[in-house]
C-alpha positions in Angstrom: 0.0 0.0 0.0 1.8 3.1 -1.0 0.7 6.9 0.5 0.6 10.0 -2.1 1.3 11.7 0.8 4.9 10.3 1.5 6.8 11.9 -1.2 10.0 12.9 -2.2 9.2 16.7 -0.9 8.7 15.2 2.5 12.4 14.6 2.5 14.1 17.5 4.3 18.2 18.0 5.0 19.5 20.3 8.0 23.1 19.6 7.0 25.6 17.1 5.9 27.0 14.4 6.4 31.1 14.2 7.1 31.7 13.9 11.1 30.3 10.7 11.1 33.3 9.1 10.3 35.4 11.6 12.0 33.2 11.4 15.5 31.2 7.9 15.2 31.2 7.9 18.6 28.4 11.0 18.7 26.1 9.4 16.8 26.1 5.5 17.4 27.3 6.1 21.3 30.9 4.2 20.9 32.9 2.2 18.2 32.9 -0.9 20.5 30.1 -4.2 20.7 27.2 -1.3 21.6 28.1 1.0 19.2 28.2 -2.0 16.6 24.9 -3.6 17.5 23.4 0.0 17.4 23.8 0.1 13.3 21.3 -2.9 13.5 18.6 -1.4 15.5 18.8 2.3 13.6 17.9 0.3 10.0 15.3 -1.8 12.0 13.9 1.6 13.8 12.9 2.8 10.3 11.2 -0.2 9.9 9.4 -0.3 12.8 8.3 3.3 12.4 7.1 2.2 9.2 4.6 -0.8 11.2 3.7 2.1 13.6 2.5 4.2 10.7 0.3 1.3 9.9 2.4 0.6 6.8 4.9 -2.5 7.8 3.4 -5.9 9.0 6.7 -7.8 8.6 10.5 -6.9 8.8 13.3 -9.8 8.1 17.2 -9.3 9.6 20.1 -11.9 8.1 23.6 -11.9 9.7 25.0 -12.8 6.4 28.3 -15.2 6.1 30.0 -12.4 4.5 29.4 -10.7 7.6 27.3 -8.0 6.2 23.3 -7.8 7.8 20.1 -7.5 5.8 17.3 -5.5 7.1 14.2 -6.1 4.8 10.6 -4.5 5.7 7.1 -4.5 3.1 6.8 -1.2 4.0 6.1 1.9 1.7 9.7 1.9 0.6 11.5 5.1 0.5 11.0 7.9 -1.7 12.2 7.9 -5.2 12.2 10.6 -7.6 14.2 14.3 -8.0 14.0 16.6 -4.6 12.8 20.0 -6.4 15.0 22.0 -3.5 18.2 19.6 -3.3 18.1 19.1 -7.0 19.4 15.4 -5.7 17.1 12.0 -5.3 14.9 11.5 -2.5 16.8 7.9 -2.2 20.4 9.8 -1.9 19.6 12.5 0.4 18.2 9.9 2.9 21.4 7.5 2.3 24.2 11.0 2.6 22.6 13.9 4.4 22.5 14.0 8.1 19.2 15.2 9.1 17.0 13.9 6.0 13.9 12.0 6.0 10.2 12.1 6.4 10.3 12.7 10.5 10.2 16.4 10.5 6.9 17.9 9.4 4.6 15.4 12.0 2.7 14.6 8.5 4.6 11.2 7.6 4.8 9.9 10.8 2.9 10.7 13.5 5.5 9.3 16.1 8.7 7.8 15.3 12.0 6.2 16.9 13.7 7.8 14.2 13.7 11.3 15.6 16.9 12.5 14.5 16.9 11.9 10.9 20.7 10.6 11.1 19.9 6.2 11.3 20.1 5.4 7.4 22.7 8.2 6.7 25.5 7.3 9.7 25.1 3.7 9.4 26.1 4.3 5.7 29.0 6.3 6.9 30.2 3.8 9.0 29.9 1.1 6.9 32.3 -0.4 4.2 29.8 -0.5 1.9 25.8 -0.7 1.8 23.2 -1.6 -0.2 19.4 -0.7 -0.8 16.6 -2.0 -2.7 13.3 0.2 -3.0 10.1 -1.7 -4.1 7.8 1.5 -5.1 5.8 2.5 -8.0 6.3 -0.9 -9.6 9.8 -0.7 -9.8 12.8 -2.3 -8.0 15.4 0.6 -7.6 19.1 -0.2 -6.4 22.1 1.3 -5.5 25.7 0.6 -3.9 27.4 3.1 -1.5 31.3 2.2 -0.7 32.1 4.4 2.8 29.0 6.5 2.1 29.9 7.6 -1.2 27.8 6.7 -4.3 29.5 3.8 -6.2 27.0 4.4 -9.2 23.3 5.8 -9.4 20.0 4.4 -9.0 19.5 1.6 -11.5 15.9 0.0 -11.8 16.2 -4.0 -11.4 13.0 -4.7 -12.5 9.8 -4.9 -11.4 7.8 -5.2 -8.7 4.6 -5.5 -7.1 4.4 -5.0 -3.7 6.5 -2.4 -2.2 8.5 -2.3 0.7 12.9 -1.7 1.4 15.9 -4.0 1.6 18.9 -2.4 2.9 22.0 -4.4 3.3 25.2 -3.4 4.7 29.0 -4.2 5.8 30.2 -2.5 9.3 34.0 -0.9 8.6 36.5 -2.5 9.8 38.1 1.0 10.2 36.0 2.6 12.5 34.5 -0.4 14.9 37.0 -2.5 17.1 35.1 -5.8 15.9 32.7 -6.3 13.4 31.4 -9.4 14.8 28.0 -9.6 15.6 26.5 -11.7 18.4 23.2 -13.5 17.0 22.1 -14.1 20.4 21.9 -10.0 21.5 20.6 -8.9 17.7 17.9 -11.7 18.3 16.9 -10.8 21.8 16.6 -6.9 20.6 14.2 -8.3 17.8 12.3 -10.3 19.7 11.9 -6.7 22.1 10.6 -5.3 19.1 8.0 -7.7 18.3 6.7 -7.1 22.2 5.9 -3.7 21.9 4.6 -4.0 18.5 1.4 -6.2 18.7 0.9 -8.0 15.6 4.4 -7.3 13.7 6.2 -10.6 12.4 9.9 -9.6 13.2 12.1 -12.3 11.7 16.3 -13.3 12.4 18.2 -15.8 11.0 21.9 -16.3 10.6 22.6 -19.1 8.0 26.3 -19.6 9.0 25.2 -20.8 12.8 22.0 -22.7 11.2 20.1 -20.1 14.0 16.7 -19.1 13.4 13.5 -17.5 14.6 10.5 -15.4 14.7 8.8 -13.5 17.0 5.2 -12.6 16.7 3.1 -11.5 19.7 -0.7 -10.9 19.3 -0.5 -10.0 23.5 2.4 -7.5 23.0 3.3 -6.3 26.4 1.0 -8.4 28.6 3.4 -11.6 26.9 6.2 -9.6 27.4 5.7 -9.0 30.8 4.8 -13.0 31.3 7.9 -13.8 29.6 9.9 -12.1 32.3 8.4 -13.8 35.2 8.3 -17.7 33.1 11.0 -18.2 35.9 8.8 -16.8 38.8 6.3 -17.6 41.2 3.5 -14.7 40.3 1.1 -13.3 42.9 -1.8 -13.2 40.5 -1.9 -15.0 37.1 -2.6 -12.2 34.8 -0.5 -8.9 34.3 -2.3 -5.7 35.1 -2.8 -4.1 31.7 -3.1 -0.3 31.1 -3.5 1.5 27.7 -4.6 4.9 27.3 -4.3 7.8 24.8 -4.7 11.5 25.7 -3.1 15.1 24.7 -1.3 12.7 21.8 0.3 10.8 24.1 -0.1 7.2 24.3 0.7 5.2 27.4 1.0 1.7 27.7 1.9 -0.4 30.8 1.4 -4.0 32.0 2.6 -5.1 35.4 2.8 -8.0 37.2 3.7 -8.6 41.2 5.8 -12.0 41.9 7.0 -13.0 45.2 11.1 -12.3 44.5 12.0 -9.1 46.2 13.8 -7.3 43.0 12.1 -4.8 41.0 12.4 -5.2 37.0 10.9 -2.4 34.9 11.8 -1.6 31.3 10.9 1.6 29.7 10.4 2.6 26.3 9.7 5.6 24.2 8.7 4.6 20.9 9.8 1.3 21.1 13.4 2.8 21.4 14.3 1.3 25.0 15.2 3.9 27.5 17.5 2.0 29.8 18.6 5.3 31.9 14.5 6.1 32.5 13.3 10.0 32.1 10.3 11.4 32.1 8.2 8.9 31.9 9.3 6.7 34.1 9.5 9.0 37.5 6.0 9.5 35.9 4.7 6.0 36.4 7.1 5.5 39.7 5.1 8.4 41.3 1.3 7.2 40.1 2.1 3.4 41.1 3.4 4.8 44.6 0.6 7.4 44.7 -2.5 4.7 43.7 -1.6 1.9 46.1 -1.3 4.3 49.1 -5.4 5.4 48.0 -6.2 1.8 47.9 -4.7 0.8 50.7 -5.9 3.3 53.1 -9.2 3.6 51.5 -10.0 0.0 52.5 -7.7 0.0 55.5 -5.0 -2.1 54.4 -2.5 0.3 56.6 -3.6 0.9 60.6 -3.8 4.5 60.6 -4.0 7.5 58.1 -0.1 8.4 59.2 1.0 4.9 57.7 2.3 4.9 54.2 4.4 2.2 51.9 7.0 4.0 50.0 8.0 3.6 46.7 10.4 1.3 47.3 8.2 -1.1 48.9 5.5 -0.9 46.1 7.8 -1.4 43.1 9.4 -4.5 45.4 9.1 -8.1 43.1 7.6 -5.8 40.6 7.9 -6.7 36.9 6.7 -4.1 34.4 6.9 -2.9 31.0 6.1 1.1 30.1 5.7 1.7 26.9 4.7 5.5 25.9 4.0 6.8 21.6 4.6 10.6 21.3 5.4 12.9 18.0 8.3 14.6 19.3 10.1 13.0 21.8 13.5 14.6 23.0 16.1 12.2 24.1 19.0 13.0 25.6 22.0 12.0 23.1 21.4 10.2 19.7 21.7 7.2 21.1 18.1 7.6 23.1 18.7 5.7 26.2 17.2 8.7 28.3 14.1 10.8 27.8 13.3 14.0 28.6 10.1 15.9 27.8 8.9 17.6 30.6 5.0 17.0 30.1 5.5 13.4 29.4 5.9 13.0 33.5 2.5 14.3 34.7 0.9 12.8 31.5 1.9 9.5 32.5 1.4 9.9 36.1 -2.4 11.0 35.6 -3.4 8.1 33.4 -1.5 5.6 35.3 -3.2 6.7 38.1 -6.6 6.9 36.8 -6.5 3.9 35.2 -4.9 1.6 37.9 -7.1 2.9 40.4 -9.9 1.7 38.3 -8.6 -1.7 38.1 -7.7 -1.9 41.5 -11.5 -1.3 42.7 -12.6 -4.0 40.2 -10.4 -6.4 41.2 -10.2 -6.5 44.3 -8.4 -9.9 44.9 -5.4 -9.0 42.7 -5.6 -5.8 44.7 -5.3 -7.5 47.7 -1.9 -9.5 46.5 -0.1 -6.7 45.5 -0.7 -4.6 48.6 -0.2 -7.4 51.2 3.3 -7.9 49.3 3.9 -4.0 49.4 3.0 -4.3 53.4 5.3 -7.3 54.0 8.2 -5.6 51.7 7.7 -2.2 54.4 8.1 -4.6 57.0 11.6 -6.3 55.6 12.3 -2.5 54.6 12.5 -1.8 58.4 14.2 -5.3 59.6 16.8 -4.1 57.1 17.0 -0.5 58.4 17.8 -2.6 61.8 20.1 -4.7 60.8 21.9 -2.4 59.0 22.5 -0.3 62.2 23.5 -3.3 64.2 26.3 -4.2 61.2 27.7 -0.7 61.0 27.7 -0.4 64.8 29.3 -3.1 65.5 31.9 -2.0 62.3 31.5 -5.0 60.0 30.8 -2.4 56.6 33.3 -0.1 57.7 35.9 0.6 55.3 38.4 1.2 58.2 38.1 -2.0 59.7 39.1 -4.8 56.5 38.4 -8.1 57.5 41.2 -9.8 58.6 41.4 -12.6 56.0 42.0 -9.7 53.3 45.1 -10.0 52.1 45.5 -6.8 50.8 47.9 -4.7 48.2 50.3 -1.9 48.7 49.2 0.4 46.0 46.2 2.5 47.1 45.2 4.1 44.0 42.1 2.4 43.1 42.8 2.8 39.5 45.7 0.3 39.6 44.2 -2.5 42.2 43.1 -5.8 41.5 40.8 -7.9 43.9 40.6 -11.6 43.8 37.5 -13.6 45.2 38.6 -17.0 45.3 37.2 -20.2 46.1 38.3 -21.7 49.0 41.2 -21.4 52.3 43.5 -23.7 50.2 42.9 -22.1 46.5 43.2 -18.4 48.5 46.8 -19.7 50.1 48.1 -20.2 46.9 46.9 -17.6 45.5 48.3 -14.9 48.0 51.6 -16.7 46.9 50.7 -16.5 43.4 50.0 -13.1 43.7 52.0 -9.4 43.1 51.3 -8.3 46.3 52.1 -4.4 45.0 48.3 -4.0 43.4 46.7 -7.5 44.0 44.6 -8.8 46.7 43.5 -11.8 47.6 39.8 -12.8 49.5 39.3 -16.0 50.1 35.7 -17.1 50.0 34.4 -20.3 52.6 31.7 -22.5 50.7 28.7 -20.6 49.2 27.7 -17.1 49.2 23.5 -16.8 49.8 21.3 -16.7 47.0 20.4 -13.4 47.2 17.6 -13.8 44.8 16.0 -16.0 47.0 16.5 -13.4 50.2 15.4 -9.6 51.3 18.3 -7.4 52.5 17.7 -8.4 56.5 18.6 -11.9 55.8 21.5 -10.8 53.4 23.0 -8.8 56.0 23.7 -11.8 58.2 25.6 -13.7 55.5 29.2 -13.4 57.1 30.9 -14.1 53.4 28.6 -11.3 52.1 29.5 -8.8 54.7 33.4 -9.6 54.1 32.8 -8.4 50.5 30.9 -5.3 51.5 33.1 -4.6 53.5 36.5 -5.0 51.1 34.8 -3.4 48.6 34.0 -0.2 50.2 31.5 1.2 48.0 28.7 0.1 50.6 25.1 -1.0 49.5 22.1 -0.3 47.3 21.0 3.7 48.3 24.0 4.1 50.2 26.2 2.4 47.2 29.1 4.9 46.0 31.3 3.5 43.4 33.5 6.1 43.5 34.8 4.9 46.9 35.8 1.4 45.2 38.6 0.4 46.8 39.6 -1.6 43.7 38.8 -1.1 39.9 39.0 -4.6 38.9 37.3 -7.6 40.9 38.3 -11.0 39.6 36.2 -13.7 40.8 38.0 -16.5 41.1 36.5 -20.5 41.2 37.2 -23.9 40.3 36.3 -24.9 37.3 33.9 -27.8 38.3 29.9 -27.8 39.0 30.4 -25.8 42.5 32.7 -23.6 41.3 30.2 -22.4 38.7 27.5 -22.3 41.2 29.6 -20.0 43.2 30.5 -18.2 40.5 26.9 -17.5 39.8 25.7 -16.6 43.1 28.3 -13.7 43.2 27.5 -12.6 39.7 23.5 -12.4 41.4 25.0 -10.4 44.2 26.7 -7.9 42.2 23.6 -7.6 39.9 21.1 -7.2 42.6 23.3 -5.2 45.0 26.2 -4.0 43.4 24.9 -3.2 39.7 26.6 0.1 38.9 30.1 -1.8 39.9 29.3 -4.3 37.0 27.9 -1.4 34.8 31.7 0.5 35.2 33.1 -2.6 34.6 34.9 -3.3 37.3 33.9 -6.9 37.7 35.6 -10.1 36.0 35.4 -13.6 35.8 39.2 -15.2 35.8 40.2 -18.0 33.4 41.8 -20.7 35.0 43.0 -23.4 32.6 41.0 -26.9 32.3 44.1 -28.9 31.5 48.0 -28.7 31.3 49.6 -31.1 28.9 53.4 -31.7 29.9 55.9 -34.0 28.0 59.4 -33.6 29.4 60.1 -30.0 30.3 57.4 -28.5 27.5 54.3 -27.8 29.0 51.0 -26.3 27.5 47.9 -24.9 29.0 44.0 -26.0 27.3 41.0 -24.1 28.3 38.9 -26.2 26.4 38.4 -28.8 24.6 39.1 -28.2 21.3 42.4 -26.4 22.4 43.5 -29.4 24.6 43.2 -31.5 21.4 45.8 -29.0 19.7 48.3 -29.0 22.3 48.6 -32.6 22.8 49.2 -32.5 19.1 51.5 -30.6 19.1 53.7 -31.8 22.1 52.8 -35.6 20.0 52.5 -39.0 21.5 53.3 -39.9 24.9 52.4 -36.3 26.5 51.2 -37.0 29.8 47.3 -34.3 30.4 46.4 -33.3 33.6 42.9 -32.1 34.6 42.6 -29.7 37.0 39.0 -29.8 38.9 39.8 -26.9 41.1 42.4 -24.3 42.0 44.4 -26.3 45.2 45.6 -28.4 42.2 48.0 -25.4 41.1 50.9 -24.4 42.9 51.4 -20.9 43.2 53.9 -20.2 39.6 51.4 -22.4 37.8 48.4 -20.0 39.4 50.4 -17.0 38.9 51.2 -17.6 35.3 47.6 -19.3 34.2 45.1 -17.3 36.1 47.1 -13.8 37.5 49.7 -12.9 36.3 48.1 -9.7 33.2 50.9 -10.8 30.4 49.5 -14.5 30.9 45.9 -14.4 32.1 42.4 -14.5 30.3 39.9 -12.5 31.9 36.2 -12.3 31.3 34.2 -8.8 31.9 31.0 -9.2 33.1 28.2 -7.5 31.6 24.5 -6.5 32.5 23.8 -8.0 28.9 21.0 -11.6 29.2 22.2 -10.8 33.0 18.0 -10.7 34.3 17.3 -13.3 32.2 20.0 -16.0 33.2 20.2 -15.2 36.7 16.4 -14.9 37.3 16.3 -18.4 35.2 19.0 -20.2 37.0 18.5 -18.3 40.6 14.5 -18.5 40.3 12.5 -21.0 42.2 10.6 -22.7 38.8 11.7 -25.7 37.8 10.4 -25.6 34.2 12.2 -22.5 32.8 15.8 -23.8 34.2 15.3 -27.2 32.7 14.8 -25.9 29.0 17.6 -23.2 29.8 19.9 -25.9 30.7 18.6 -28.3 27.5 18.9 -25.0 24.9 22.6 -24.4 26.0 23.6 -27.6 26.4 25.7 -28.0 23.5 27.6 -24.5 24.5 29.1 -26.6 27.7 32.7 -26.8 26.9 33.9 -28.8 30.4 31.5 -31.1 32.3 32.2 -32.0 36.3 30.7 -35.4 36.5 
């Protein structure tokens, strides 16, 4: 279906196009993994803005083997035909102008993720070379760019009958530190955009990997929000669902309550996701605080009128998805992870309020669940407050007083020190020898931290190993957390490499994400490599960290070399730690990252059975060493 309307006039430029390459880093955010990734989702965000105009009902991504991606959409396909102003095709100017496209005028589209006008024009920039293919007015139009330079003009292929656009494109290898993609984090983005856009058919493959799938959600949100909490016990079977439009804002929310004690809401502005909040989100914070105070002193939930749950306790085992349309939203930097118009916030406070009231009062028993949560998470709240005195009086999170098994470094600019959690009295002894005692420390860790995903901050507090790790830190916890007081910048956790040693692994990776978030966010936390295997014959010796590697090696030392598999740490002596696992020339060392992070610890940690079974049978094959 093509629109009159949607023209080659519509296409505006505000200025040109050669900082991008200069400056990527202003318009895609950096040149690393994000930065990378973000090329994807700007071609994708035109399609999408094409399904919210009504327009698109399917978009198709391929990671090809050439290492190029396809975005294909049946959209309107873009403008073709002579700009009367620009004296230049509609096609081109979108391709090589900064600031060019239909977006402008509120006419085209209505709202759009695409505010900026820059996504088809910097991803050509930054890109080796790209293609596009235009089905409109019968015709299939194509053209090459190399580095965001025309390698020819538009040539018609041949015809067509539907209409839609097919852009294709190679990431340069001189601007981004890798141009590997991960399949997994372009497929969970898609499968985020299908969510929020009920209806749409958003398709990914990658034929070199033999991956597939497509995503297609008729419940939008309220699936989304129920595909969160697979892992979780809920406190009422269907998520609360809100959608509203007034003063040309739509606002869309579903929520659901479970009985974990972390809160999990994801914001969006059209269907860009704005993982730093705004607006809108202190918006819906305040309503949701605001309405189930009402409730719960209109039908005496709370003893007296002086009693109130704060927000804290009313957003605690919360899962929720906002989702908010508008025509001009302003975010704060091209890459969009913030918003900030100022009218949004009372916008969405009013209609959340107004409408959550409403569903409250009509239903009363999932009223009840999530208030009696809220009251028992303002009861923890204060158990917490109380223990947390008794800890800091008797001194066990002061920075000043280290516990005493901390072996710690000499250097005391933060900048320069490295921690190391490790499994174990006997794995810690050698690893204090192992050590440069000049900027690394050494914690040793007895048995298994809590599962803090399982436990409110009271109980946490009386978890000795946790408080020894507060404590070393010195950044302190949740509200009071302040990274800048880290006494170290790099925090190597440190385990066997056998089925407890992931497990502890894992429950220290759900400690830092739930407590400690912003230290993994800086990242300052890592996961150390410890070898699997050493192959030795004679006085050559290699190292294997896997299979495939420990294959190689004995290979190459030939017949007769004798393997050795280590199962845990106390196996090494301290030269054979030092130079495996510490030592920077030598090491392999793992950053942690909030990426998958809710899903795999809320999967793994979580009390449902079901979800960690397929989890384990879906990643089986990735399983490199198995402890049996």
């Amino acid at each position: 279906m093509e629109d009159s309307a949607y023209d080659a006039e519509r296409i505006q430029v505000l200025e040109g196009l050669e900082a991008v390459r200069k400056r990527p880093s202003m318009y895609i955010g950096s040149t690393d993994y994000h930065g990378l990734h973000h090329l994807v989702y700007e071609v994708v965000d035109n399609s999408i803005d094409e399904a919210m105009a009504g327009f698109c009902t399917s978009i198709n991504v391929v990671v090809n083997d050439d290492g190029s991606v396809t975005v294909e959409d049946d959209g309107r396909g873009i403008p073709i035909g002579m700009h009367k102003k620009y004296k230049q095709d509609a096609l081109e100017l979108v391709l090589t102008k900064l600031h060019s496209g239909g977006k402008f005028d509120r006419k085209t589209y209505k709202v759009s993720g695409g505010l900026h006008g820059v996504g088809l024009s910097v991803v050509n920039a930054l890109s080796e070379w790209l293609e596009v293919r235009v089905k409109r007015q019968g015709k299939v139009h194509f053209q090459r760019y190399e580095r965001g330079v025309p390698a020819g003009p538009i040539k018609v292929e041949g015809e067509a009958k539907e209409t839609g656009t097919t852009v294709r494109f190679k990431p340069d290898p001189q601007i981004f530190e890798s141009v590997e993609f991960s399949y997994d984090t372009l497929s969970g983005r898609m499968r985020e955009f299908a969510f929020l856009n009920k209806g749409l058919k958003v398709s990914i493959s990658e034929p070199k990997s033999s991956q597939a799938n497509a995503y297609k959600f008729d419940g939008g949100i309220v699936e989304y929000v129920q595909f969160i909490n697979r892992s979780k016990t809920c406190l009422h079977e269907k998520p609360i669902y809100i959608f509203t439009e007034r003063d040309g804002l739509a606002v869309e929310m579903g929520m659901q309550y479970t009985d974990s004690y972390a809160e999990n809401i994801y914001t969006y502005a059209n269907n860009i996701n704005t993982s730093e909040g705004g607006t809108h989100l202190v918006g819906f914070r305040a309503a949701l605080t605001r309405t189930i105070n009402d409730y719960a002193k209109k039908y005496a939930f709370l003893k007296t009128n002086g009693d109130s749950l704060s927000g804290e306790d009313v957003r605690e085992g919360l899962t929720a998805i906002l989702s908010v349309k508008l025509p001009e939203p302003q975010f704060e930097g091209q890459t969009k992870t913030k918003l900030g118009n100022s009218d949004v916030r009372g916008l969405v406070e009013s209609a959340v309020s107004e409408k959550l009231f409403e569903y409250l009062e009509e239903n009363p028993k999932v009223a009840q669940a999530c208030i009696s949560k809220a009251i028992l998470a303002a009861q923890a709240r204060e158990a917490a407050r109380k223990a947390r005195e008794l800890t800091r009086r008797k001194g066990l999170l002061d920075v000043g007083n280290l516990p005493g098994k901390l072996a710690d470094c000499t250097e005391r600019d933060p900048t320069k020190c490295e921690l190391f959690l490790v499994e174990g009295d006997s794995a810690g002894g050698s690893a204090k020898q192992a050590r440069d005692r000049s900027f690394q420390a050494v914690l040793p860790l007895r048995g298994k931290i809590l599962n803090v995903e399982k436990a409110r901050l009271d109980k946490m507090l009386k978890n000795a190993e946790i408080r020894t790790i507060i404590t070393a830190f010195g950044t302190g916890i949740e509200q009071e957390l302040d990274v800048d007081k880290a006494r170290y910048h790099r925090v190597c956790i440190m385990t066997d490499g056998d089925v407890d040693g992931a497990h502890i692994r894992t429950l220290l990776l759900t400690f830092f994400f739930r407590y400690m978030k912003p230290m993994i966010e800086r990242g300052y936390i890592y996961i150390a490599q410890p070898p699997l295997y050493r192959v030795k014959k004679g006085k050559a010796e290699k190292y294997a960290y896997g299979d495939k590697e420990l294959s190689e090696s004995a290979q190459e030392l030939g017949e007769g070399a004798e393997i050795q598999r280590y199962k845990g740490l106390g196996e090494m002596n301290p030269e054979q730690l030092r130079v495996t696992t510490m030592d920077p020339s030598t090491r392999i060392l793992k950053r942690a990252t909030i990426e998958d992070a809710v899903e795999v610890f809320t999967v793994l940690m979580g009390d449902a059975v079901e979800p960690r079974r397929l989890f384990i049978h879906d990643h089986a094959k990735e399983v490199e060493f198995l402890d049996v």
